[in-house]
C-alpha positions in Angstrom: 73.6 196.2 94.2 75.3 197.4 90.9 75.4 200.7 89.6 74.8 199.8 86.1 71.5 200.4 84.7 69.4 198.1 84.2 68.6 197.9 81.1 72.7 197.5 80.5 73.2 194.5 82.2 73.8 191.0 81.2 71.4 188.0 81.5 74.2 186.7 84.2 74.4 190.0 85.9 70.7 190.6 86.2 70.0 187.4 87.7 72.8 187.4 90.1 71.4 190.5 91.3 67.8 189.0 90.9 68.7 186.7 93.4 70.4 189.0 96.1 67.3 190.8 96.6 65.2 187.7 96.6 68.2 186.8 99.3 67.4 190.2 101.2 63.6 189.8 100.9 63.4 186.4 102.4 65.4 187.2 105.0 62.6 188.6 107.2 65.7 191.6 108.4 64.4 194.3 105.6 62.8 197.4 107.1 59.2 197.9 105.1 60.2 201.2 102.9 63.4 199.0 101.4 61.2 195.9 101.2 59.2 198.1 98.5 62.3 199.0 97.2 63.6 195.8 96.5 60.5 194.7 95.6 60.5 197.1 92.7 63.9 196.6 91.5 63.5 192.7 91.8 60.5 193.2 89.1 62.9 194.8 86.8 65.6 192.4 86.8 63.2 189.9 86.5 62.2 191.7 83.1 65.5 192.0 81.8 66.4 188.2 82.0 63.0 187.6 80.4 63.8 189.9 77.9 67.5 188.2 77.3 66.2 184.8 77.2 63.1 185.8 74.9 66.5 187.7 72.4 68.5 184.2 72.7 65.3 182.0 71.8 64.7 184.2 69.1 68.1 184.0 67.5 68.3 179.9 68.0 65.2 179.6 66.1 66.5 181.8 63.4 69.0 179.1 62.7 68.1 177.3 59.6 69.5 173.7 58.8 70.4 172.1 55.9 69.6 168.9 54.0 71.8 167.3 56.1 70.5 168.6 59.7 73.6 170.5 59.6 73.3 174.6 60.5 73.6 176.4 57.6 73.2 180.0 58.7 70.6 182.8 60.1 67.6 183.5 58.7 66.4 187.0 59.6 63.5 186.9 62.7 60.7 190.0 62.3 61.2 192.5 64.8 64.8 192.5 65.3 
């Protein structure tokens, strides 16, 4: 597992790691104390990619078109 915290990692990084300890868990080979563990951190990764894919949704649909259909710019999106 990484050392970085959390709430510093990438999208790519969180769900790599996401799916080590899904790895580990299904395995069946995880003493019970680590299983919670794992458990735990799972449900924070699983957080953080929400929250990165909720931030990159967000910006796409701040992307406003012209007459044309062609991107134009970004309009600002409340809350950012």
């Amino acid at each position: 597992m990484s050392d970085t915290p959390i709430s510093e990692m990438s999208f790519e990084a969180a769900m790599r790691e996401l799916e080590q300890v899904v790895g580990q868990l299904e395995s069946g080979n995880v003493e019970l104390e680590k299983s919670i563990a794992l458990y735990e951190r799972g449900a924070e990764l699983k957080k953080r990619c929400e929250d990165k894919l909720k931030e990159a949704e967000e910006k796409v649909a701040a992307i406003t078109l012209d007459g044309d259909g062609n991107p134009k710019g970004l309009t600002p999106v409340e809350g950012m």
